[in-house]
C-alpha positions as CSV (number, residue, x, y, z in Angstrom):
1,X,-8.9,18.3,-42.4
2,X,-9.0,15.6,-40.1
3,X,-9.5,16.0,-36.6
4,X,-6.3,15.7,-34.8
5,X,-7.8,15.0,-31.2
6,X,-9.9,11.7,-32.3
7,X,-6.3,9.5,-32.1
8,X,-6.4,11.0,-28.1
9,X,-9.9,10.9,-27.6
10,X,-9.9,7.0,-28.8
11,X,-7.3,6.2,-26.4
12,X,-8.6,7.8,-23.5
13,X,-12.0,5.8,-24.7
14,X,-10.2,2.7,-25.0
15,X,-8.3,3.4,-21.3
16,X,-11.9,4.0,-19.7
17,X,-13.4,1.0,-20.9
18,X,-10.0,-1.2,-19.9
19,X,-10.1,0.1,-16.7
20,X,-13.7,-0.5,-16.3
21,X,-13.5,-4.2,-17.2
22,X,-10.9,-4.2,-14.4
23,X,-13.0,-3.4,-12.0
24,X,-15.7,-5.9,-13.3
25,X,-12.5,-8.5,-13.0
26,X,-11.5,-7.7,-9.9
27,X,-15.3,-6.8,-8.0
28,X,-15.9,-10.5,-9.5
29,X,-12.5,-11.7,-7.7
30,X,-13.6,-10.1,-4.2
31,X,-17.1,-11.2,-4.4
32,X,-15.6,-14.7,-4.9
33,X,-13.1,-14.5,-1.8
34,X,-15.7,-13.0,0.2
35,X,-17.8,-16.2,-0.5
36,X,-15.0,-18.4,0.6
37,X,-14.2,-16.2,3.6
38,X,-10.7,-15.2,2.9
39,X,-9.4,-12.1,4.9
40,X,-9.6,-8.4,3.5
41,X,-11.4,-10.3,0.5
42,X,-12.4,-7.2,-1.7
43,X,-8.1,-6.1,-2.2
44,X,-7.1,-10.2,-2.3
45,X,-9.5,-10.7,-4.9
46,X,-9.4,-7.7,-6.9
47,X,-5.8,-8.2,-6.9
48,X,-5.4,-11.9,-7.3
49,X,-7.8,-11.7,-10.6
50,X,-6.9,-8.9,-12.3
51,X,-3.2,-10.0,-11.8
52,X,-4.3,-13.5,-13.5
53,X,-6.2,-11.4,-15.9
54,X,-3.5,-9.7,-16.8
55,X,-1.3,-12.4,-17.3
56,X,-3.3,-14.4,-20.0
57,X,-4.1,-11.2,-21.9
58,X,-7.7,-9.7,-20.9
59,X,-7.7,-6.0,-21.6
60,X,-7.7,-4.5,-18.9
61,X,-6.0,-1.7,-17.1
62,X,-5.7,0.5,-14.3
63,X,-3.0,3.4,-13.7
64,X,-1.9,5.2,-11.1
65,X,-4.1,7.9,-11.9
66,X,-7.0,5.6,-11.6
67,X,-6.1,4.6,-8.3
68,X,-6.3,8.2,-6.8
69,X,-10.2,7.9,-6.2
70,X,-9.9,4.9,-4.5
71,X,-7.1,6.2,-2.3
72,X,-8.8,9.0,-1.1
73,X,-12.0,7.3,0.3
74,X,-9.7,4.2,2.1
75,X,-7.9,7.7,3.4
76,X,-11.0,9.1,4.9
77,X,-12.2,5.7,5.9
78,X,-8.7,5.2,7.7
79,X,-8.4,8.5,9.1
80,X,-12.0,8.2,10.9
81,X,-10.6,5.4,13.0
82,X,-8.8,8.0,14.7
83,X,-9.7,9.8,18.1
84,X,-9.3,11.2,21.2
85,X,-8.7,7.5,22.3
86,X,-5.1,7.5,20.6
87,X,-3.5,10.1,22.8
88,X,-3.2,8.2,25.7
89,X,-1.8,5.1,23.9
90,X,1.0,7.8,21.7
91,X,3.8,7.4,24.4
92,X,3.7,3.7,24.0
93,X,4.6,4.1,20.4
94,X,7.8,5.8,21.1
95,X,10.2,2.3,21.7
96,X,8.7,1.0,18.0
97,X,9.1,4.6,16.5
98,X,13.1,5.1,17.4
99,X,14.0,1.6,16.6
100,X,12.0,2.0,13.0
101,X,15.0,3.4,11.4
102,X,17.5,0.9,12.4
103,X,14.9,-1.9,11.2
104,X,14.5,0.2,7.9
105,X,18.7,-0.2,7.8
106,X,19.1,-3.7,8.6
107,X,15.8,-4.8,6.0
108,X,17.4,-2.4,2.9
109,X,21.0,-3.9,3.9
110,X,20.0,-7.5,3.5
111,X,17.7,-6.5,0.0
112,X,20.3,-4.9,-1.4
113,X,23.0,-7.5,-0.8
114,X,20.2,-9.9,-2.3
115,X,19.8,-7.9,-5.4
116,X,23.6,-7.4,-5.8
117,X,24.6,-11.3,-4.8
118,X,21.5,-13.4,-6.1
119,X,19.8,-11.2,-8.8
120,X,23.1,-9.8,-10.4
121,X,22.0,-6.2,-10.8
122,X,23.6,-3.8,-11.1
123,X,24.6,-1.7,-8.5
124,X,22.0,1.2,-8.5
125,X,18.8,-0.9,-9.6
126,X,20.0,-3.2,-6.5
127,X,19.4,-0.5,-3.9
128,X,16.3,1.2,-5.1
129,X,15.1,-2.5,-6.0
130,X,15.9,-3.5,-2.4
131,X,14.8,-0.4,-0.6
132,X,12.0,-0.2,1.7
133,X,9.8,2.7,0.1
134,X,7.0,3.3,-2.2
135,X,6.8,1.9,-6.1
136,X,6.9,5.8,-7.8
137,X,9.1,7.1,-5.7
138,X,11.9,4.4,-5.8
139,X,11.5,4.5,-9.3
140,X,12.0,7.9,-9.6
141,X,15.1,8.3,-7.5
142,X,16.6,5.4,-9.3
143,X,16.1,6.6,-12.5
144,X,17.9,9.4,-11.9
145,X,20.6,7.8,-10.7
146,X,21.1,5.6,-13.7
147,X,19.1,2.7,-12.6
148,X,16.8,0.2,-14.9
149,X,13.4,1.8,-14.0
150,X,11.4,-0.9,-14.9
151,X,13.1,-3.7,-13.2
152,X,12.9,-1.8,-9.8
153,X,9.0,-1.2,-10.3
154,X,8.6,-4.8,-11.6
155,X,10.3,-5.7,-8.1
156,X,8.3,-3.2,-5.9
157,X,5.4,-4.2,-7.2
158,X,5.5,-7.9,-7.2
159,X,7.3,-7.0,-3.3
160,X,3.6,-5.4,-2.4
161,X,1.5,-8.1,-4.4
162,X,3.2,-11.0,-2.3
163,X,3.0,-9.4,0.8
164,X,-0.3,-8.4,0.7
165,X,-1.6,-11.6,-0.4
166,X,0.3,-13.4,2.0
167,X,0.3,-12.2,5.0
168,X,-3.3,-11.8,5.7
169,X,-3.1,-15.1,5.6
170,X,-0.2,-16.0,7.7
171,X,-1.5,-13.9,10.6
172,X,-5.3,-15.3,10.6
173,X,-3.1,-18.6,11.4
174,X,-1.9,-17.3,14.8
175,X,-5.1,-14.4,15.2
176,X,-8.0,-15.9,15.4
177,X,-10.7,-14.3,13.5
178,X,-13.0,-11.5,15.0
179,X,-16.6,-11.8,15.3
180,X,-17.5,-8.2,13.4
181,X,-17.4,-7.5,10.2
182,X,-14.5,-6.4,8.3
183,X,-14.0,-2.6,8.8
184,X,-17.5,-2.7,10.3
185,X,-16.2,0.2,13.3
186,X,-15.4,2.7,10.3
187,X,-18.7,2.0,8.2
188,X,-21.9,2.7,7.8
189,X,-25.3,3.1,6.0
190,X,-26.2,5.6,3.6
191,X,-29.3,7.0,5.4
192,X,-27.7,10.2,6.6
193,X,-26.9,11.7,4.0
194,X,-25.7,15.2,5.8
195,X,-22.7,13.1,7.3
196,X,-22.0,11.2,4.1
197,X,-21.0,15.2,3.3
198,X,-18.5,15.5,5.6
199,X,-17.0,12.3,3.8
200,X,-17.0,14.2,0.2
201,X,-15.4,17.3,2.0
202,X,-12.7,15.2,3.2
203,X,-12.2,14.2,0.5
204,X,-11.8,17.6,-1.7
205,X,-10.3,19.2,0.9
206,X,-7.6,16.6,1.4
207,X,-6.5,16.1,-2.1
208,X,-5.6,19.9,-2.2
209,X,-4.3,20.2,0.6
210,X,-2.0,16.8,-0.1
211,X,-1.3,18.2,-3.9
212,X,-0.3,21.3,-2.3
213,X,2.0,20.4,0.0
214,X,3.2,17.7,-2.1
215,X,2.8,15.0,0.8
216,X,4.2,11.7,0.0
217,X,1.2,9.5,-1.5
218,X,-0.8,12.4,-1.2
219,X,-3.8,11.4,-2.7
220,X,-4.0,8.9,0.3
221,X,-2.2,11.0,2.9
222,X,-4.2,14.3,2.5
223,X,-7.9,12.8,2.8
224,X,-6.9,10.9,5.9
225,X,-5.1,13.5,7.5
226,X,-8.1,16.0,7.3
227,X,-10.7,13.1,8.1
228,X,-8.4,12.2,11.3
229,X,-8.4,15.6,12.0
230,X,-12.5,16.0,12.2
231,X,-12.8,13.2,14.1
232,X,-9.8,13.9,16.7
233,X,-11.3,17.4,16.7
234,X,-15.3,16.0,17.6
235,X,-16.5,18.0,14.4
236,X,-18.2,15.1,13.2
237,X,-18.0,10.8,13.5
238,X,-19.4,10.0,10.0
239,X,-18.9,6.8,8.6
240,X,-18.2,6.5,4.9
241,X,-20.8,3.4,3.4
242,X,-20.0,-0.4,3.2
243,X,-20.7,-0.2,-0.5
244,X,-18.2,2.7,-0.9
245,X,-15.4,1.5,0.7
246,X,-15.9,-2.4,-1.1
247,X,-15.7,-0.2,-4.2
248,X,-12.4,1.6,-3.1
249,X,-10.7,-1.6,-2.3
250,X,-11.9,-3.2,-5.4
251,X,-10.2,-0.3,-6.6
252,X,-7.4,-0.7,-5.1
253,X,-6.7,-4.2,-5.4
254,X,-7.5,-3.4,-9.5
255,X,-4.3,-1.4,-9.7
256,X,-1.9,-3.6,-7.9
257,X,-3.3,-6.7,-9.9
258,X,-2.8,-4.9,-13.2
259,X,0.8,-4.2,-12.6
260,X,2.1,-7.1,-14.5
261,X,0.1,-5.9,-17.9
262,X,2.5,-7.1,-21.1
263,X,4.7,-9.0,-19.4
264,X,5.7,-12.0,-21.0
265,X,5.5,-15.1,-18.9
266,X,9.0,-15.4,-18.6
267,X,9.8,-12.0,-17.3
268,X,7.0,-12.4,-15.0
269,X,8.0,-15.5,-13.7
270,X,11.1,-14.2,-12.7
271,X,10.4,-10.9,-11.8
272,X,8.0,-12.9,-8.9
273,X,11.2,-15.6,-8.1
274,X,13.2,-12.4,-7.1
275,X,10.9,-10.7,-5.4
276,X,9.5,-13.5,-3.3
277,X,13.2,-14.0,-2.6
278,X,13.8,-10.4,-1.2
279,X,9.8,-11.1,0.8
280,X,10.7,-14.0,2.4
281,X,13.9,-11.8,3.9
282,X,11.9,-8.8,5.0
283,X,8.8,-10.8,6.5
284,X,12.0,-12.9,8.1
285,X,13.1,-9.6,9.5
286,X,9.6,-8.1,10.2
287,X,8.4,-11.3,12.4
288,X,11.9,-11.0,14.3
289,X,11.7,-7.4,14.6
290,X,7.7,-7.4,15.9
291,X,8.4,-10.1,18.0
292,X,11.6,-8.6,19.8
293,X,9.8,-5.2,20.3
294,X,6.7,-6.8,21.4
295,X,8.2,-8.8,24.2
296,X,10.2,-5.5,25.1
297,X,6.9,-3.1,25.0
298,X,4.3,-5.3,25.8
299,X,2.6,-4.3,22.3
300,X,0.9,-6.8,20.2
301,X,3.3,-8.2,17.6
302,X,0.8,-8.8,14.9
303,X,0.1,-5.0,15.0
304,X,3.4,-4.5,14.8
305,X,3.9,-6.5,12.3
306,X,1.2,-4.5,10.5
307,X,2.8,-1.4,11.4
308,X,6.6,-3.0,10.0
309,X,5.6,-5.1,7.5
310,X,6.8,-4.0,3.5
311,X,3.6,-3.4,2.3
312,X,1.4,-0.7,1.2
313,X,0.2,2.0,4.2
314,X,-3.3,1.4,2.6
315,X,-2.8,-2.4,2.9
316,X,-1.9,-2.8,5.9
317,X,-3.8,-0.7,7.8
318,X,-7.1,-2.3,6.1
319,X,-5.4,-5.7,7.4
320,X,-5.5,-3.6,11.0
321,X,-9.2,-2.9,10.5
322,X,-10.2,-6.4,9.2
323,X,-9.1,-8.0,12.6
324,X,-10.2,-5.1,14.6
325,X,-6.7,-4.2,15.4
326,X,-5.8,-0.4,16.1
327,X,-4.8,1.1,12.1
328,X,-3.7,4.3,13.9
329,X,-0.7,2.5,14.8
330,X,0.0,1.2,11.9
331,X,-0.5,4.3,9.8
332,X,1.5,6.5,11.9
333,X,4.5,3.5,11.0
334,X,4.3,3.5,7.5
335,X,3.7,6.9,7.3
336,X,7.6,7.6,9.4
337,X,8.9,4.9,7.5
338,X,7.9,6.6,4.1
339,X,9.8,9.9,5.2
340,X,12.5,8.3,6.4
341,X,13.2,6.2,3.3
342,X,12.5,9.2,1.2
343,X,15.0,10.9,3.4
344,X,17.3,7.9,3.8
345,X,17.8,6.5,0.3
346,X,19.2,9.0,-1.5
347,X,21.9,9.6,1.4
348,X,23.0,6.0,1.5
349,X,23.5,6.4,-2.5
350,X,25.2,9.0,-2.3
351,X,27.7,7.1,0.7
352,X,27.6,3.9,-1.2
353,X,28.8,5.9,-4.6
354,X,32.0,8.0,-2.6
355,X,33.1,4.2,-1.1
356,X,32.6,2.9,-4.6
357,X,34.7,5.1,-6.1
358,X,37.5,6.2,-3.6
């Protein structure tokens, strides 16, 4: 009798080795950027080769699930560039924190308009398209609602790609670049190997506790929360390695880049067109919003532009690092405007379906 396992065992041979030659792809895109000194080169890289990859066919592939790793150790890495230096600076977050959600409202208004007006969807894949929140979770809510799944993922992820490539970019125009090394104040050697510990505790510990409580992106969320907490705490100031967090963030930038796997060229083509419609709108808002606040806090308005921008928490706190900004800031942003979107969207739904109908 045949074996019935060898069909699953194949595939899950055949997903290993995909996903490895994504990494090979994209460590080969990073080293490249890092050459011709583009910022956060090892995610810009990754990202911009596997997504060409994926485009003319290469196999390759990368899942969610093979992003968790990753996640975790640019969670520790994030959450060790927390300290007992941040408390004093927490009141002067307050002004940016209370006028998040009306910035959240006024981005998701103008989105979703766009969606509805421009892109002709219909109405539920235009608000969980245009919403401010994470891929997996505004797919989810959408599909429950009756909404096209895969268009509002398509749209999310292209969203993330664009404004990740781009706006490293557009703020080393007006930041001029910093003299240490990218993430070089959370890095470090791998001579002591008793710290390096800590790092793999962190690690364990924070993906249970993050599965557990079933924190939003938890495989990021729960590693940085118990890393900021040793560090906060004076338990212990390890570093995780260079190597290890270039590997992460090839990692990282892997999965974003292999988002557009099997697409045709036309779908593609205008799944980007709408979504670097609905970027330009929220960077629009983002600049104005940054800008605004910073004149009114005295803050610097490329970290807040970090801290609203509409891309990824990792993202844009690795941006933080790479010009030696404070990524506290920024994560403590992304991290509100997660919970308030997940709190938010299906609320306004809800609203928007009783006017709809009555």
């Amino acid at each position: 009798m045949p074996d019935g396992s060898q069909p699953v065992k194949h595939r899950a041979t055949q997903a290993a080795l995909r996903f490895l030659a994504a990494i090979a792809v994209g460590a080969a895109g990073g080293a490249l950027f890092l050459e011709i000194g583009a910022p956060l080169p090892w995610v810009l890289g990754s990202m911009a080769a596997c997504a060409i990859a994926s485009v003319i066919g290469l196999p390759i592939q990368a899942s969610s699930a093979t992003r968790r790793p990753m996640a975790a150790v640019i969670g520790v890495v994030l959450g060790s560039s927390f300290g007992p230096h941040l408390l004093p600076q927490a009141r002067e977050w307050i002004i940016p924190l209370v006028a998040l959600p009306f910035f959240l409202a006024t981005a998701a208004l103008l989105c979703v308009t766009y969606f509805r007006k421009v892109a002709k969807f219909d109405p539920a894949t235009a608000y969980f398209a245009g919403m401010p929140g994470g891929i997996a979770e505004m797919v989810v809510m959408g599909a429950e609602r009756g909404a096209d799944e895969r268009t509002i993922g398509l749209i999310h992820g292209a969203r993330i790609f664009l404004v990740v490539f781009i706006l490293p970019f557009l703020i080393r125009l007006d930041h001029a670049p910093v003299a240490i090394a990218p993430a070089a104040a959370v890095t470090g050697g791998v001579a002591d190997w008793s710290l390096l510990l800590w790092a793999v505790g962190c690690v364990v510990v924070g993906l249970s506790i993050g599965r557990l409580l079933r924190l939003p992106a938890w495989h990021l969320v729960g590693p940085l929360a118990v890393s900021a907490t040793v560090h906060m705490s004076g338990l212990a100031d390890f570093r995780i390695p260079g190597w290890a967090l270039a590997a992460a963030q090839v990692g990282l930038g892997a999965t974003i880049g292999c988002r557009f796997v099997g697409l045709t060229l036309k779908t593609l083509l205008r799944t980007v067109a709408l979504a670097a419609g609905s970027t330009l709108i929220l960077l629009a808002v983002t600049f104005a919003w940054a800008a605004g606040i910073g004149a009114l806090t005295g803050l610097d308005p490329v970290l807040l532009t970090l801290a609203y921008s509409p891309g990824g928490l990792a993202e844009m706190s690795m941006v933080a690092l790479s010009l030696a900004l404070e990524p506290g800031v920024v994560i403590v942003h992304h991290l509100t405007r997660v919970v308030l979107v997940l709190i938010g969207a299906p609320l306004g739904f809800r609203s928007m379906d009783i006017r709809t109908k009555s």
